[in-house]
N, C-alpha and C positions, 0 to 999 in steps of 0.2 A: 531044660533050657534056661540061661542066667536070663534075668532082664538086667539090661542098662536105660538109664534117661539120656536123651539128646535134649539139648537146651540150644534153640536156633532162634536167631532176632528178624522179626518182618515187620512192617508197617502195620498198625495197628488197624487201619481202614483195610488193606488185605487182608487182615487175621476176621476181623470182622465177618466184610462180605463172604471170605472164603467159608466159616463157619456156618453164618446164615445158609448157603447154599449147601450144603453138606447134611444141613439139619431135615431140609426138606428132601433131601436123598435118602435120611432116615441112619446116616453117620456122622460122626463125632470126628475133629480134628488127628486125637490119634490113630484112632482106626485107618482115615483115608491116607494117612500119613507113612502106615503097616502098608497098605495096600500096594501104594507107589514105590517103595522101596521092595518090596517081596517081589515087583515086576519090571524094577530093575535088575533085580537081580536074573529073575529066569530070560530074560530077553537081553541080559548081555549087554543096556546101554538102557539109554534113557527111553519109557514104556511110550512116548508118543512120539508126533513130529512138531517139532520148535518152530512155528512161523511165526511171520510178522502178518500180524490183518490188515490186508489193507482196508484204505480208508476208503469214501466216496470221490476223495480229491484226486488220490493217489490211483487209479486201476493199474492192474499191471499190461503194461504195453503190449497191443494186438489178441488179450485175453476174450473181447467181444467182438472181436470187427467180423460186420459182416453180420455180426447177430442181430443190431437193434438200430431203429432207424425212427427218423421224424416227421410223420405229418404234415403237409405244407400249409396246412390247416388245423394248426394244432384243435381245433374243435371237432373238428372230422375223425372216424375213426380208419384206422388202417385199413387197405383192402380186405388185409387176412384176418380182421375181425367182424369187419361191418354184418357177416350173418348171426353172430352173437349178442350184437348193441337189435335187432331188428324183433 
């Protein structure tokens, strides 16, 4: 099999972190770099899904409702905890 180089431009502070994190995964930029492209290719498109994260500002609308609620006493703990604080 030929090798070729790819010569791609990123922000240095990406190349960076990106590296650091990869090191503690015990791989190297080009390796992870083989990786993601060897699983674009077997899966036909891009190997993950591309979200946005949301923020704490941002939730996305009716994602919790109904799940979490306030204390009217914020020093009080919840019904559904108070056997846990005791």
């Amino acid at each position: 099999m030929a090798v070729t180089n790819i010569n791609i431009s990123v922000d240095s502070d990406i190349k960076s972190e990106a590296q650091d994190l990869l090191d503690s995964l015990g791989l190297d930029l080009t390796t992870a770099i083989k990786i993601f492209l060897l699983q674009t290719i077997k899966r036909r498109g891009i190997p993950f899904a591309i979200v946005d994260a949301p923020t704490k500002a941002t939730p996305k609308p009716g994602c919790m409702k109904g799940k979490i609620w306030m204390s009217e006493d914020f020093d009080e703990p919840l019904d559904d905890f108070k056997e846990y604080m005791e």
